[in-house]
N, C-alpha and C positions, 0 to 999 in steps of 0.2 A: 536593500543593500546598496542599490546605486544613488545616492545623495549628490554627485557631481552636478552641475549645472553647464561644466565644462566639459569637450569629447577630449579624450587621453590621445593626446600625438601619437603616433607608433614608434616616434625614436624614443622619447620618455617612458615608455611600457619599456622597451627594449635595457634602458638601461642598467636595472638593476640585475639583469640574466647578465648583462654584460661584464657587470662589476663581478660578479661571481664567479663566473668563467677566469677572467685573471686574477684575480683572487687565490682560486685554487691550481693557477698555471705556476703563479708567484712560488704558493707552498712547495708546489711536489718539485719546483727548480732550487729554490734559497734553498731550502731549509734543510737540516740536515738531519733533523728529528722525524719521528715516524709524523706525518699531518694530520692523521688520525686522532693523534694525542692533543690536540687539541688547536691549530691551525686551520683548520679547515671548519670547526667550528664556530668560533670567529667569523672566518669569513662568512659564513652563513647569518652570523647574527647583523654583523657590520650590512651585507647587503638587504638583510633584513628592513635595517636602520633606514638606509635611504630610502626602499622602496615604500615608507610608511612614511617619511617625510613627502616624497613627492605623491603619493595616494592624499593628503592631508591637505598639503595646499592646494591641488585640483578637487578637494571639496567633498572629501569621504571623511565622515566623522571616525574619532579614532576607538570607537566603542565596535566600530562596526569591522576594524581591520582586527582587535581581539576578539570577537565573536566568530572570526574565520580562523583564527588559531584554533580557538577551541574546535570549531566544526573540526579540524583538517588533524586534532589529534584524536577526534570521537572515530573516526572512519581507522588509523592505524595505530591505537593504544595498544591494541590485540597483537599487532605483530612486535611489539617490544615486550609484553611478556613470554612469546614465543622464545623469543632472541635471549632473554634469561632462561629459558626452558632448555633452549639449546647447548647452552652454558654448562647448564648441570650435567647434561647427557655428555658432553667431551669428557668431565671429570669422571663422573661415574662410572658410563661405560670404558675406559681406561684404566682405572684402579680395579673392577669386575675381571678384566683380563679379556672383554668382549673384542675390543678394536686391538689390545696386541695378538690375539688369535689370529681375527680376520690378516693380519700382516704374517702373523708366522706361516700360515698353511698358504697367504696368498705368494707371497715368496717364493713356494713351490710346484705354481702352476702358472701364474703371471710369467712371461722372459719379455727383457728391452723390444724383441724386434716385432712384437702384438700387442705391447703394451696399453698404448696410447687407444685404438679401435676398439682395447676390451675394458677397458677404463670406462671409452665412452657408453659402450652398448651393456655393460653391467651399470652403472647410474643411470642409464634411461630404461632400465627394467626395472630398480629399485622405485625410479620415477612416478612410473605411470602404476607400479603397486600401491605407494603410499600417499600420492597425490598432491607431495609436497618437495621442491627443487631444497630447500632449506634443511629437511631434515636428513635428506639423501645425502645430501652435501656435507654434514655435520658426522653423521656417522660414517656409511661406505664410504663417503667420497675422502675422509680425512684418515683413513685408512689405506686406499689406496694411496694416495698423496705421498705415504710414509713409504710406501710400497717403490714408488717410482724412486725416491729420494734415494734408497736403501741401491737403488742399481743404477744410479747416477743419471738419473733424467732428472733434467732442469725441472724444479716445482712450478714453475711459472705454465709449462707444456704440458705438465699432467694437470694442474688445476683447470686449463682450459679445456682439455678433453672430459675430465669428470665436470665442470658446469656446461659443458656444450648437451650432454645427456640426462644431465638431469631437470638442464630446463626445455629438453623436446619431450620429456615424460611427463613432466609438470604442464605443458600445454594441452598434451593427448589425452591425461587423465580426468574419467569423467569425477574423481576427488576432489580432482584440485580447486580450491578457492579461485584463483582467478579465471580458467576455465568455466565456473555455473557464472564469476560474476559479468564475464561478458558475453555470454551467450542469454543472460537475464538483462542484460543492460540492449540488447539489441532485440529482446524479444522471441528469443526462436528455441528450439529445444533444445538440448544439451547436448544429445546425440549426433540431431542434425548438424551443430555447427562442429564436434568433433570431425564426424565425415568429411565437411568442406574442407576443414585445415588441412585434412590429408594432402589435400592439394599442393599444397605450399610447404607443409610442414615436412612430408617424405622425402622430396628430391635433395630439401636441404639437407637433413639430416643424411642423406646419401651424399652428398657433395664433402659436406664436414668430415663423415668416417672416411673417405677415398682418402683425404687430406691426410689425416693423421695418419693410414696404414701407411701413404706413401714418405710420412716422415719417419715412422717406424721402422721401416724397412730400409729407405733407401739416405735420410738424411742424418745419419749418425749422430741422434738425439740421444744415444747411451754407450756405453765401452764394455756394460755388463758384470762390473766385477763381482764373479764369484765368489771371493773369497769375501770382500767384503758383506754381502748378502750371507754367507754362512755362517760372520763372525756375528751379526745382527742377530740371527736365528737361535743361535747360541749363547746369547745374553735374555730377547727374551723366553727361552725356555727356563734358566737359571731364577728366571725375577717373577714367574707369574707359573700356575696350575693351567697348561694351554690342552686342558682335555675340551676333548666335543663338547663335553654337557653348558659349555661357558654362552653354547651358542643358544643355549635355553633363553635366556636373554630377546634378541635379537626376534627366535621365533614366535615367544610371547606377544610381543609388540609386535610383529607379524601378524597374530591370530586378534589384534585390538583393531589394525585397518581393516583389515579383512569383516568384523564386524561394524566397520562404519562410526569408529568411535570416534569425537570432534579432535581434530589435531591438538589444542590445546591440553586435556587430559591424558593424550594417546604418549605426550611428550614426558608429561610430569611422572606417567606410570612406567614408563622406559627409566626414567632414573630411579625410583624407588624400584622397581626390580633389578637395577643394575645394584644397586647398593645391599640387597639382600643377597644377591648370588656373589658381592664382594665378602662377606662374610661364612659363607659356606663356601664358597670357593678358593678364594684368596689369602687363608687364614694367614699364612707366612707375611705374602706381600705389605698385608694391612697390618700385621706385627712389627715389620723392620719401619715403617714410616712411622709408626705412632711413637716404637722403642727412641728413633732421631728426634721426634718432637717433645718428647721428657727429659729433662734433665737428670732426674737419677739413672736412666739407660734401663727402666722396668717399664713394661707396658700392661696395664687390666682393661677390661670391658671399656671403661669410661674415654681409656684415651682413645681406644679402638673404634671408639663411636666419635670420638672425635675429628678421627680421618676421617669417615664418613661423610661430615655433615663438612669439612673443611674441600673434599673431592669437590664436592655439589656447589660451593660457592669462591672456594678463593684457591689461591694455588698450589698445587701438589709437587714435585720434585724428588727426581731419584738420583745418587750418585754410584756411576755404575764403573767412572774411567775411562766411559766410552762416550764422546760428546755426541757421537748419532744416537746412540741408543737413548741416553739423557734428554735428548731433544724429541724423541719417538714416544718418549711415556709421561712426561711432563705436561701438566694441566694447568689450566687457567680461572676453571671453572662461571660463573656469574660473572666474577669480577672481569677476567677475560673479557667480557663482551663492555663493562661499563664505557669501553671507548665509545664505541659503536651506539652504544643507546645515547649516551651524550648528542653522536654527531645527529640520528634521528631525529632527537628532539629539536635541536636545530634546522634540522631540514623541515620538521613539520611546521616551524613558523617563519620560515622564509615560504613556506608552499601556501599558509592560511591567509597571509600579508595579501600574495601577490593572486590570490585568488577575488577574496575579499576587496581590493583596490582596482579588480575589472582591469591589469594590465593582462593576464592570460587570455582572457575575455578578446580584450584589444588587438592584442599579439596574431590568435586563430583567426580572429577576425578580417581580415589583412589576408591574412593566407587564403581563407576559404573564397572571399571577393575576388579573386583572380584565378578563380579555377573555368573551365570552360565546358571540358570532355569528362568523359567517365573518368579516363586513367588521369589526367590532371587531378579530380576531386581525392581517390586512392591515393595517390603519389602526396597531395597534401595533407590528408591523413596520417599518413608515415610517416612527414617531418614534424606534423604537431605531437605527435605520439613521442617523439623523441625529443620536444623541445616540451614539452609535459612532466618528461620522466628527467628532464634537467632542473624547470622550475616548480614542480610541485615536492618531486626529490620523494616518492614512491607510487609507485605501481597499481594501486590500487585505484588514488583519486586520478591516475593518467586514463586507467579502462575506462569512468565513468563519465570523465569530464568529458575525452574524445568521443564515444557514446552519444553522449547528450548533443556535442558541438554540430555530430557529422550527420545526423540519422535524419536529419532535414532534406540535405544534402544530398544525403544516397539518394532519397525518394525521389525528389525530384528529379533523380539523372539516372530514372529507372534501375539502380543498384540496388540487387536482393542484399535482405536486413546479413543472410550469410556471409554477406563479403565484408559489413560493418563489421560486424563479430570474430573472423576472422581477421580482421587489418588490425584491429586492438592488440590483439595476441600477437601476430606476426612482429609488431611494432612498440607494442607498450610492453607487454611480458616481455620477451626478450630482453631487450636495451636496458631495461631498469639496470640490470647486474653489471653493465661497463660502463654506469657513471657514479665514482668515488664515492659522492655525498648522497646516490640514493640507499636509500634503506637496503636495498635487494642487494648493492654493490659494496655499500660498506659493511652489512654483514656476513657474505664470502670471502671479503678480503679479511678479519677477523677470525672467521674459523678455520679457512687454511692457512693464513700465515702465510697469505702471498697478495701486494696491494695492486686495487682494481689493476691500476695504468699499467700494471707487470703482467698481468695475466691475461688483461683481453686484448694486446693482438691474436690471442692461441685460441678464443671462443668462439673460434668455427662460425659454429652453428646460430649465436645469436647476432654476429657479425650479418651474415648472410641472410637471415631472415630477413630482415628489411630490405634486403636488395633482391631477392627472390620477389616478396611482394610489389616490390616496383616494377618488375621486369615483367610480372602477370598486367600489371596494371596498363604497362604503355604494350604491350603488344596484341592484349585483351583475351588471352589463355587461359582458362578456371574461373571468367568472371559472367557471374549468373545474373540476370536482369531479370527488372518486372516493367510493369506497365507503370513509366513516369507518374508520377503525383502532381496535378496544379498547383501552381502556387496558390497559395491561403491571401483572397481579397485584403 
């Protein structure tokens, strides 16, 4: 792959992260359209552009910067049929009457001033059950969302509470995909590196919930309106069959992690069971939509099946007179997300380019050369982790690539393979979901319906990870050594 004859300056590596960076500073200031829609995409291609121009004249053939595309969509194809998977589930499980239940009963046991902590600590139990921050987030977490909205907490404050716990669940879980993939990218068991992160992982997650109880409580993040909350409650009783049995659903797909079923199919069979329990359930609901989608004002089986497959992929709408209720059961489904696979795709060949053309290569390299101490090598870890999770723009190729980059590194500086494994997670997991253009980031902001830059100053918990692990790093708290490695003649 490396065909240069010439070594890559490090301002030239630099420059196309550079162009991106203002690029997407430009968007989210000018513009006055969502950048999602397609600004930001753009930008993505356009810094694409040059970083394949300047990979080309220092001497990388351009066969070889499309064969990093391709690599770099082979590794996250899978998470963009998720992302359509997740798609179906917003519709389904909402026309089913699954997520207006979840709001009508949580409505009654949720108040403003424990909101925020019980947000967090129910999506970090959903977390570490299902083993995926994505699908917690899509379902509970876009329920509560409604929840807080309905008692006048900023969305931007509960989004960060529900992603602050569902991405400490999604770390802890021995489920979760990136959990086996970087405790298999550093070598050590699965277990063992769950253990170590407790390290890191607990105090944050204690530091984040102190936070939000004390905004809960004492920084008048709500005014509570009751009435408003009963007028809510009241509409959707009126619009959906909100018996228990809705929650059949929910526990189905429950009893599929539970049996270890691959997230992929666990996704696809939550919406065909939401769409059958929309049918035995919802017979009204799914009558008054199809009845507005005919023009004669008569509905039979076929239109009926037609909301169905219309939940699962394109948009759903109810008019109730009440613009929160309206905004509370309204779906997007598939389509909903086509912003967001757009921007991915973009992201994955601004990530293949700059893989492929040895600027990231360049970039860490640079950083790792000036380390000295244990905590220096840690501490640099952290920032490539996060300058990974800018220029690869997902989470996946940042565990591997840091992985690969560092594990030299560790050895030599007598750092056990558990602290490599856990500095990924501390540093690659988290971060991915408060940068715009990465995958993790653009599709939260997608299914809550709040953009990254709005919602992570409130991310607690992934804010502080990284700074937790630096803090272990330079003081030398929780970090396990071995016996140095010589360098290789």
């Amino acid at each position: 792959m490396m065909e240069k004859t010439k070594r890559i300056p490090l301002w030239l590596a630099l420059i196309p992260v550079l162009v991106l960076v203002f690029l997407i500073i430009f968007n989210v200031t000018w513009l006055d359209d969502d950048p999602l829609a397609g600004a930001n995409q753009l930008a993505l291609l356009l810094s694409s552009a040059i970083a394949s121009a300047l990979a080309v004249a220092y001497g990388t053939k351009f066969q070889t910067l499309i064969d990093g595309v391709i690599k770099t969509f082979s590794v996250s194809a899978i998470s963009i049929v998720v992302l359509l998977c997740i798609g179906m589930i917003a519709g389904t499980w909402m026309l089913s009457g699954v997520i207006p239940a979840f709001i009508y009963y949580g409505l009654f046991i949720l108040r403003p001033e424990y909101f925020l902590p019980a947000a967090m600590i129910i999506s970090a139990i959903v977390s570490v059950a299902t083993g995926s921050s994505w699908t917690t987030i899509a379902t509970i977490g876009v329920a509560m969302l409604a929840i807080g909205s309905a008692m006048g907490i900023n969305p931007a404050i509960s989004a960060g509470a529900i992603i602050s716990g569902a991405y400490f669940g999604d770390k802890l879980s021995p489920l979760s995909d990136t959990t086996i993939l970087a405790s298999s990218t550093a070598g050590i068991d699965i277990f063992d590196h769950i253990k170590y992160m407790m390290r890191t992982t607990v105090p944050t997650f204690i530091i984040a919930l102190t936070i939000f109880t004390a905004m809960s409580i004492f920084g008048g993040v709500s005014e509570g309106d009751t009435a408003n909350v009963a007028a809510i409650q009241a509409s959707l009783d009126s619009l959906f069959n909100l018996s228990p049995f809705v929650f059949i659903v929910p526990i189905l797909v429950g009893f599929m992690v539970y049996k270890k079923v691959h997230s992929l199919p666990t996704l696809l069979g939550a919406s065909i069971i939401a769409m059958v329990a929309a049918i035995i359930l919802q017979p009204e609901h799914v009558g008054r939509i199809a009845t507005s989608l005919t023009k004669t004002g008569e509905a039979g089986f076929l239109e009926k099946l037609i909301v169905l497959f219309r939940a699962a992929y394109g948009e759903i709408s109810v008019n109730t007179g009440d613009e929160a209720v309206d905004s509370l059961v309204s779906t997007g489904g598939m389509r909903g997300m086509l912003d967001t696979v757009w921007l991915i795709i973009m992201a994955m060949v601004f990530g293949g380019v700059m893989d492929a053309s040895g600027f990231i290569h360049r970039i860490t390299e640079a950083i790792v050369s000036k380390v000295q101490t244990t905590g220096s090598t840690i501490v640099a870890m952290v920032l490539s982790c996060v300058l990974l999770n800018m220029s690869t723009a997902d989470q996946y190729v940042t565990i591997v690539l840091s992985g690969k980059m560092y594990s030299q590194a560790f050895r030599r500086r007598g750092i056990a393979p558990e602290v490599l494994s856990r500095t990924m997670e501390d540093a690659g997991t988290v971060t991915s979901v408060l940068i715009p253009w990465n995958s993790c980031g653009a599709t939260q902001a997608a299914v809550l319906g709040v953009p990254t830059l709005v919602y992570l100053p409130f991310t607690f918990f992934c804010i502080l990870s990284p700074i937790v692990a630096i803090t272990c790093a330079l003081t030398g708290w929780g970090i396990k050594k071995t016996a140095p490695e010589a360098p290789k003649a």
